[in-house]
C-alpha positions as CSV (number, residue, x, y, z in Angstrom):
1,X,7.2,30.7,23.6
2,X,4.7,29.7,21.0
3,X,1.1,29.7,22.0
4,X,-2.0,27.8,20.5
5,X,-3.4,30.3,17.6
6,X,-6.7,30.3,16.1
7,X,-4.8,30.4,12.8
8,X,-1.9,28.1,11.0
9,X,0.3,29.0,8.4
10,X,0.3,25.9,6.5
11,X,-2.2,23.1,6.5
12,X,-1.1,19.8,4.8
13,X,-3.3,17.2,3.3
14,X,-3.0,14.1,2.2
15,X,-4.1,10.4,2.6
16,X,-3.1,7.0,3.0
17,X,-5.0,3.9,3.6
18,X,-5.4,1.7,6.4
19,X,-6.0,-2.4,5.6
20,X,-8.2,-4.9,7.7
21,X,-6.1,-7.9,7.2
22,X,-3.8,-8.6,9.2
23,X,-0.7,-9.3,6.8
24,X,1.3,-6.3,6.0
25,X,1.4,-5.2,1.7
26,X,4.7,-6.3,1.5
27,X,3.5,-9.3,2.4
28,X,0.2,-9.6,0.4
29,X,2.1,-8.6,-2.7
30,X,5.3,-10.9,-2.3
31,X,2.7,-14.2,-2.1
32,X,0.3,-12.7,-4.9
33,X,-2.4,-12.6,-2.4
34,X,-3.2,-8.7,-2.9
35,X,-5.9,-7.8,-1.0
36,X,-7.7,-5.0,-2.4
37,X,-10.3,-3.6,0.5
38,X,-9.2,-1.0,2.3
39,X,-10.0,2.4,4.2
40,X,-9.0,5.7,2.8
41,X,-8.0,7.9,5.2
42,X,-7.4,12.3,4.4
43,X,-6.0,14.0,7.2
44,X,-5.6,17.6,7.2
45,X,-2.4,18.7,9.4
46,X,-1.4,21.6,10.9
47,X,2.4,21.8,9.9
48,X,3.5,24.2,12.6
49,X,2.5,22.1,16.0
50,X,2.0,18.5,14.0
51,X,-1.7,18.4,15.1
52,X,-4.4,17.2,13.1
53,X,-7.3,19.2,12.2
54,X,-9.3,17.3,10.1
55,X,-10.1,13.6,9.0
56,X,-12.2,11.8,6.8
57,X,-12.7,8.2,6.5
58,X,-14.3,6.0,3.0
59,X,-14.3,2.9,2.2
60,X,-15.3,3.6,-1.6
61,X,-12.6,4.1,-4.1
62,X,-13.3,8.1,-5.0
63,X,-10.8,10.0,-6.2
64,X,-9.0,12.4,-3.8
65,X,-10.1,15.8,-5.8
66,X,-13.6,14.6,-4.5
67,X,-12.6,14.9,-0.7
68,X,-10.6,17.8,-0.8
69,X,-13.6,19.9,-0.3
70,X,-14.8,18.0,3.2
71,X,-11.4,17.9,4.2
72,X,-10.6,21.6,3.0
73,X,-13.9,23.4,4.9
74,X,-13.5,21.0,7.9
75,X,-9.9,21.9,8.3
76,X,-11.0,25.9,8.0
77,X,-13.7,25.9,10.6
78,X,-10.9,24.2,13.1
79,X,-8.3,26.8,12.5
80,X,-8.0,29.2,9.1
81,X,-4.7,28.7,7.8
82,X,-2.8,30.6,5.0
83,X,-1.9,28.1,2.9
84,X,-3.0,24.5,1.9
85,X,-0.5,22.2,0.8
86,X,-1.7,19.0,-1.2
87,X,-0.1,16.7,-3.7
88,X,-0.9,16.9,-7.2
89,X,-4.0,14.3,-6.7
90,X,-5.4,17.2,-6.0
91,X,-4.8,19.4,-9.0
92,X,-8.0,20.6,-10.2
93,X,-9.1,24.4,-11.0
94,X,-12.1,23.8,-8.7
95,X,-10.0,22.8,-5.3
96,X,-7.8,26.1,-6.3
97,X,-10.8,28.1,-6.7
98,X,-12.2,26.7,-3.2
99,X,-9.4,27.5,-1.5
100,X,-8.5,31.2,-2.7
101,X,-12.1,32.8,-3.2
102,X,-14.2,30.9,-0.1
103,X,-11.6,30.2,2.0
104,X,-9.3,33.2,1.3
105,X,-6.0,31.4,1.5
106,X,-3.5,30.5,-0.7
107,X,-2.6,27.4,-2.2
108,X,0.4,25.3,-3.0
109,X,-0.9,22.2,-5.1
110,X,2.0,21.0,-8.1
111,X,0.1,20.8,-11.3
112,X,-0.2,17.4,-12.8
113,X,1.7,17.8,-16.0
114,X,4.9,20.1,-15.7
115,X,6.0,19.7,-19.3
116,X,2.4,21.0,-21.0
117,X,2.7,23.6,-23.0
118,X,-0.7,25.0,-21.8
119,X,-2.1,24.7,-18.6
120,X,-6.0,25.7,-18.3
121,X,-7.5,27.3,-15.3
122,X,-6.9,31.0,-14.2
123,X,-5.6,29.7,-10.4
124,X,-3.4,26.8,-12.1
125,X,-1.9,29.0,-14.2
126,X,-0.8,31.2,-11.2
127,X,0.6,28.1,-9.6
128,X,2.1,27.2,-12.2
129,X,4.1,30.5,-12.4
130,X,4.6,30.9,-8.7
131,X,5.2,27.4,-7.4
132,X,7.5,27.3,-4.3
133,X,8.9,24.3,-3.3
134,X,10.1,25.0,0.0
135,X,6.5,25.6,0.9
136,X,4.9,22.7,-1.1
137,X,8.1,20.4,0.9
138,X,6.0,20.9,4.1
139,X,3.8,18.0,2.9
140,X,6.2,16.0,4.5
141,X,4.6,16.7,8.3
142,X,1.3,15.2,7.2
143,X,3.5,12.1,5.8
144,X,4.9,12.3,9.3
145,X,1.8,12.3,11.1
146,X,0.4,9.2,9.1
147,X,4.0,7.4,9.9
148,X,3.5,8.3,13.4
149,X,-0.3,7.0,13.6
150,X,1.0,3.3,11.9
151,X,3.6,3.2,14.5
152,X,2.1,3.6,17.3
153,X,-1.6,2.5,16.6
154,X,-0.7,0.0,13.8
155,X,-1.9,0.6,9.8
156,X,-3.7,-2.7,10.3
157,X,-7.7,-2.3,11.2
158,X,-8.5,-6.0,13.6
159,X,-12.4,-5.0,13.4
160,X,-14.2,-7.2,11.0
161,X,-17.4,-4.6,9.9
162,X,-16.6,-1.6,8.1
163,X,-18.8,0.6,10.6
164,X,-16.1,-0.5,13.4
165,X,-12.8,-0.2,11.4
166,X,-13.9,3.8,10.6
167,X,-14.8,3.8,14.6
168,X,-11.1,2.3,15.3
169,X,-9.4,4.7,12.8
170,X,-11.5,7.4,14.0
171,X,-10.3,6.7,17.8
172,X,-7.1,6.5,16.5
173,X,-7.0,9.8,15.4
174,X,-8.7,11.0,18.4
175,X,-6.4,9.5,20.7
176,X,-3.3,11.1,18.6
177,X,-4.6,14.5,18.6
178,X,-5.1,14.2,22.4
179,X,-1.6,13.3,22.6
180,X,-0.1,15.8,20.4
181,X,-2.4,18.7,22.2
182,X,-0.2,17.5,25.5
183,X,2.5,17.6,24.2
184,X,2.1,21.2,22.8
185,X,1.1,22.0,26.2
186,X,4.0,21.0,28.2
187,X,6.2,22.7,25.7
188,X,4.1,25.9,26.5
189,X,4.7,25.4,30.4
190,X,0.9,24.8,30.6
191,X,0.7,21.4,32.7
């Protein structure tokens, strides 16, 4: 019987984006009508019981290295985890320094260009020697969660102010983590 811990193993992050119009991006690029405003969503995910720890919601086109620390010290004061998994958006000495000396973890981030003959940075260097990809493959549950969110809550945002469509992704969210938390529950013979 697994119990809810105050610690993870792995914590997965990544983003995805979440369109106020109402026609799907197949769509919008099929008819040449690509429309370009959108909500970035990061969600930090705990890979073990699929819950989500941590979100954060812009509308401004930043790159994701610039969120990884909000998402990376939110995620740590919900539960501390061992390892933080992240695509290599994320590939920057200063997100592998964050996460091994203040947050005391480890981290599993690819490094951008595989085929360099140098790579600079202390941590990187160390990743680039001790990359595993069966941990780094645990990505996939916060690609899960987002697939799950679209399904059942829709990627499509119906508010028409941008101060609403955060508040509708941001009950989204809510809602799903209430959901999962059940679930975890009844597994645990709790409810």
């Amino acid at each position: 019987m697994s119990e809810w811990n105050n610690s993870s193993a792995v914590v997965a992050i990544d983003s995805s984006r979440f369109t106020p119009d109402s026609a799907s991006t197949y769509y919008s690029i099929r008819t040449g009508k690509i429309c370009d405003n959108y909500l970035k969503t990061t969600i930090s995910v705990d890979t073990t019981y699929k819950s989500l720890l941590s979100f954060n919601i812009t509308n401004s086109r930043c790159h994701d290295s610039q969120i990884a620390p909000i998402i990376l010290w939110a995620s740590h004061l919900v539960r501390k985890s061992t390892c933080y998994v992240t695509d290599k958006a994320y590939d920057s000495e200063r997100i592998h320094q964050l996460i091994h000396e203040d947050l005391k973890s480890q981290s599993m981030i690819p490094i951008r260009d595989w085929h360099a003959s140098y790579v600079s940075g202390r941590y990187r260097q160390i990743m680039a020697s001790l990359f595993d990809f069966k941990i780094y493959h645990r990505i996939n549950m916060a690609e899960t969660v987002f697939s799950i969110l679209k399904r059942l809550f829709e990627e499509t945002l119906y508010s028409r102010s941008i101060r609403q469509q955060v508040k509708e992704i941001k009950l989204k969210c809510i809602i799903f983590s209430i959901d999962r938390f059940l679930k975890n529950q009844r597994v645990c013979n709790v409810l």
